[in-house]
N, C-alpha and C positions, 0 to 999 in steps of 0.2 A: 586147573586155574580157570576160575570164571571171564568169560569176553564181556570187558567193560565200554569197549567201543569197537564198531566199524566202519573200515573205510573201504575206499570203491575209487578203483581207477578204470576208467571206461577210454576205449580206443574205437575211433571211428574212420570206416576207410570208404571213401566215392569209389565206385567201380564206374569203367569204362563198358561198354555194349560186349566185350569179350572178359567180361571180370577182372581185367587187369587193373591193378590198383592207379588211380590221377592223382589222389589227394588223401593224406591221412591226418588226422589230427585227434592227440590224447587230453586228458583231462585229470586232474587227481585233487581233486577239494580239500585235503587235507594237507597238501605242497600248495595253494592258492594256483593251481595251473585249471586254466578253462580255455579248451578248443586251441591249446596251441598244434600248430603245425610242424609235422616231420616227413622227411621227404625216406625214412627206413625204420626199419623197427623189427629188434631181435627178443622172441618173445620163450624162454624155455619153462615148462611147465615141469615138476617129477611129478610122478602114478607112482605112488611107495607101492600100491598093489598088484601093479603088474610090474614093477623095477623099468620101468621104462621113463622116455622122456618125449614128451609131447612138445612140438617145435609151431612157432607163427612165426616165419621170416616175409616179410614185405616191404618191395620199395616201390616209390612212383615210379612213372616214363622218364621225368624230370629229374632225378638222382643222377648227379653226375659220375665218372666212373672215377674219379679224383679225388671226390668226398666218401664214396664207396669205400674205397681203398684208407683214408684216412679212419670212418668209421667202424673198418671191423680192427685196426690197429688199434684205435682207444677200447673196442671191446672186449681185444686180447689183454688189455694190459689191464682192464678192470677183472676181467676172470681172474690174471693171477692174483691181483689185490685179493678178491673174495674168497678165492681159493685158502689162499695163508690166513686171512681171517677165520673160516670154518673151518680148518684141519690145524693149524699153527704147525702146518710142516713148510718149514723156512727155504730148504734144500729144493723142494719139486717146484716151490714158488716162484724162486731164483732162475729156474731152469726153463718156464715158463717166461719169465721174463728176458732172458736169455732168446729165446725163440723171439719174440715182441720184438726186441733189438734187430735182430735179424731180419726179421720180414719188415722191419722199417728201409733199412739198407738197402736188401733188393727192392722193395716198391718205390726207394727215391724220397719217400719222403721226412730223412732225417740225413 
C-alpha cells in the first residue's frame, strides 16, 4: 500500500544543567496540538528486528507524585483497552483490567 500522507509528532524536553527534564511539551499537526505542555510522558517504540522494545519515560521536577500515580493508572487502563483492540482476546483484557482495579484501591485513588 502506497503512503498517501505523513504525519509527525515531535516532542520537546528543556534540560536542567544535570539533564534532568524542567519542561516538556508535544506537538502533533495533524490533532491541531502546537507546544502543549506535559509534566510525563510514556513513550514505547517495537524493533520487529531485534523483538525488542525501546522505552522514553520522562517526567519534570514539577510532576507531582499524586498525578504520577493517577497517570500511570489511566495508562494501565488504556493498554488493556489497546491490548483487546489488537489481540480481541477479551479474557487477558479483563484481567488486565482487573489488575487496573486493583492498583486503583491500593493507591487510593478510587
Amino acid at each position: 500500500m502506497a503512503i498517501k500522507h505523513q504525519s509527525e509528532i515531535k516532542i520537546k524536553v528543556g534540560l536542567d544543567e544535570n539533564k534532568v527534564p524542567e519542561e516538556l511539551f508535544w506537538s502533533a499537526d495533524d490533532g491541531g496540538i502546537k507546544d502543549k505542555e506535559a509534566k510525563a510522558l510514556l513513550l514505547s517504540v517495537w524493533d520487529s528486528a531485534n523483538r525488542d522494545t525501546y522505552k522514553i519515560n520522562l517526567w519534570t521536577k514539577e510532576m507531582p507524585v499524586n498525578e504520577m500515580i493517577q497517570f500511570f493508572h489511566q495508562t494501565l487502563v488504556s493498554m488493556a483497552d489497546t491490548f483487546e483492540s489488537a489481540t480481541n482476546d477479551e479474557k487477558m483484557s479483563a484481567t488486565m483490567r482487573d489488575f487496573c482495579a486493583y492498583y486503583a484501591e491500593k493507591m487510593g485513588i478510587k
